[in-house]
N, C-alpha and C positions, 0 to 999 in steps of 0.2 A: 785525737783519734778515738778515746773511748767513749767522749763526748757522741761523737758520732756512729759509734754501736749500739750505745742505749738509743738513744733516737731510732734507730731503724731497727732495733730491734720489739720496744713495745709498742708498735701498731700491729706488729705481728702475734699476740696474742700473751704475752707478760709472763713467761714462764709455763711451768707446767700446770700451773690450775686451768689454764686455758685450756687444757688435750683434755681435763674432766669436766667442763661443765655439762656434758650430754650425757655423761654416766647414769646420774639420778632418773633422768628422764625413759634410758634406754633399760632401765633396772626396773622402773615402773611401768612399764609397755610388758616385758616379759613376767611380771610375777600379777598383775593384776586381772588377767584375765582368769587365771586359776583362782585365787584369793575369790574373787564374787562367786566364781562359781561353785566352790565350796561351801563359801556362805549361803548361798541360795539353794543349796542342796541340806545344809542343817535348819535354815527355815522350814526346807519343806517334809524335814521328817519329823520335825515340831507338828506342823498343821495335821499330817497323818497321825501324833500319837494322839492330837486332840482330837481329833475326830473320832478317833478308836475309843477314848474314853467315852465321849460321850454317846456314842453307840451303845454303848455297854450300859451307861447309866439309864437311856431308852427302854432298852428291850429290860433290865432289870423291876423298872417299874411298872413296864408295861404288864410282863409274867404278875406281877405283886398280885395288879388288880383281875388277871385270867384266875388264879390258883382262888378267888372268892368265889368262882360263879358269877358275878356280877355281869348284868348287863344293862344298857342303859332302854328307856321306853322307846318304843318300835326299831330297836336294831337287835341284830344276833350277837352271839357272844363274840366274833371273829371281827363284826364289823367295832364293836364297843373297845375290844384292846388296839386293833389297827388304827381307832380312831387318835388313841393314848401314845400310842408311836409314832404316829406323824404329828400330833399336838406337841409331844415331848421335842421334838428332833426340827420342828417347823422354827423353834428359837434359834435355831443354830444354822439356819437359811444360808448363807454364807457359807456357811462349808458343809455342807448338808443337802443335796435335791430329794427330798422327800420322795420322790416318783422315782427315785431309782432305787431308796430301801427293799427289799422282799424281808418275810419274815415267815416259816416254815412252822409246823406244831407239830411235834409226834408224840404221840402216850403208847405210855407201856401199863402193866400191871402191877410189876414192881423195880428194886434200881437191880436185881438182877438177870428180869427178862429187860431192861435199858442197858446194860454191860453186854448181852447176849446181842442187841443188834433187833433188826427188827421193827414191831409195834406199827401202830395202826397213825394213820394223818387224820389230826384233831386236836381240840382243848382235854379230853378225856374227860371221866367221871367222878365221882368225890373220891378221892383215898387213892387216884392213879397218880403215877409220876408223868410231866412231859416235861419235855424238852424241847424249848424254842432257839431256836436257829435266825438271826438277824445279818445279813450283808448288805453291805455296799459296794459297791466299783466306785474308787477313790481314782479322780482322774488326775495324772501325775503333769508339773507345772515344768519342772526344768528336765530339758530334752537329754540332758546327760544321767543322770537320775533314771528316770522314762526306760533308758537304754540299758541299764545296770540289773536294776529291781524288778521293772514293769513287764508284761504282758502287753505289748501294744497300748504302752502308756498307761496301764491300769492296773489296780493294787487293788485284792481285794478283802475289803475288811469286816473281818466275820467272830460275833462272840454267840454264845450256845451259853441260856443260863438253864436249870433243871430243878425243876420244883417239883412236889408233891402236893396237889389240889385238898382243899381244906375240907371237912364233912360236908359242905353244905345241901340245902334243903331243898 
């Protein structure tokens, strides 16, 4: 007789490891959708802080070469820095649409009429201070993200460096 329990009993599935074999499967349906999507939400605030870095390393060198005067032969001084910040920013094409950069100039007279607010749009004159202003609209990849942080999907990323223009001649 016991002979013939076991026999009809393991076609029927051998015990209880058989009620778990779908466990693992039903544990990675329910936690893996969340798991990538967090993942792909830490990639993508990596790609925003690189991008924000190198914004900042743009408009930094860009101001460098505004704050000399310099300009290159038959352009103005506006178009010779804008050309520095899209040149700067063009390496970084991939995460970077150069045609959606702006970048803004205000001068003041000193950093206390710039603390007061104000001042004139422009490179300004030797011995002024300005302040340039560079954004981007960073368009956001993961639609849960998108939903949390964005404005219609877009984050926008803005550094302001402020220099004082050197005497020049």
């Amino acid at each position: 007789m016991a002979r013939v329990l076991s026999c009809v009993w393991k076609p029927f599935g051998r015990g209880r490891n058989a009620a778990r074999r779908g466990v693992t499967a039903v544990e990675m349906a329910l936690v893996s959708p969340v798991f990538f999507l967090l993942l792909m939400g830490m990639i993508e605030l990596s790609l925003i802080e690189v991008a924000q870095q190198l914004l900042e390393s743009a408009a930094y060198n860009a101001s460098r070469l505004a704050k000399t005067g310099y300009t290159a032969s038959g352009q103005t001084q506006g178009q010779t820095v804008a050309q520095v910040l899209t040149t700067e920013l063009q390496s970084y094409a991939p995460l970077i649409n150069t045609i959606n950069v702006t970048m803004t100039e205000t001068d003041y007279n000193s950093f206390s009429s710039a603390a007061a607010g104000g001042g004139a749009s422009g490179y300004g004159t030797q011995q002024q201070i300005v302040a340039y202003k560079v954004t981007y609209p960073w368009q956001l990849f993961t639609p849960m993200l998108s939903a949390i942080i964005g404005t219609n999907g877009i984050v926008n990323l803005t550094t302001t460096i402020v220099v004082r223009n050197e005497p020049y001649g």
